[in-house]
N, C-alpha and C positions, 0 to 999 in steps of 0.2 A: 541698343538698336531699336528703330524706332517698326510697326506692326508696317506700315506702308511701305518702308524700304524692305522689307524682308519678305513679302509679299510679289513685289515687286521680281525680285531675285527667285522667289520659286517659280515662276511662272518663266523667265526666264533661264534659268539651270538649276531646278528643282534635284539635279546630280549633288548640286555644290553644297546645300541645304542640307544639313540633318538636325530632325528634330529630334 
């Protein structure tokens, strides 16, 4: 996964994300 696209995604459903 690339730092941009995952970024990207938290910002938009920072829910979806776990780090």
């Amino acid at each position: 996964m690339t730092e941009g696209r995952v970024n990207q995604n938290r910002i938009l459903r920072p829910m979806r994300i776990s780090p």
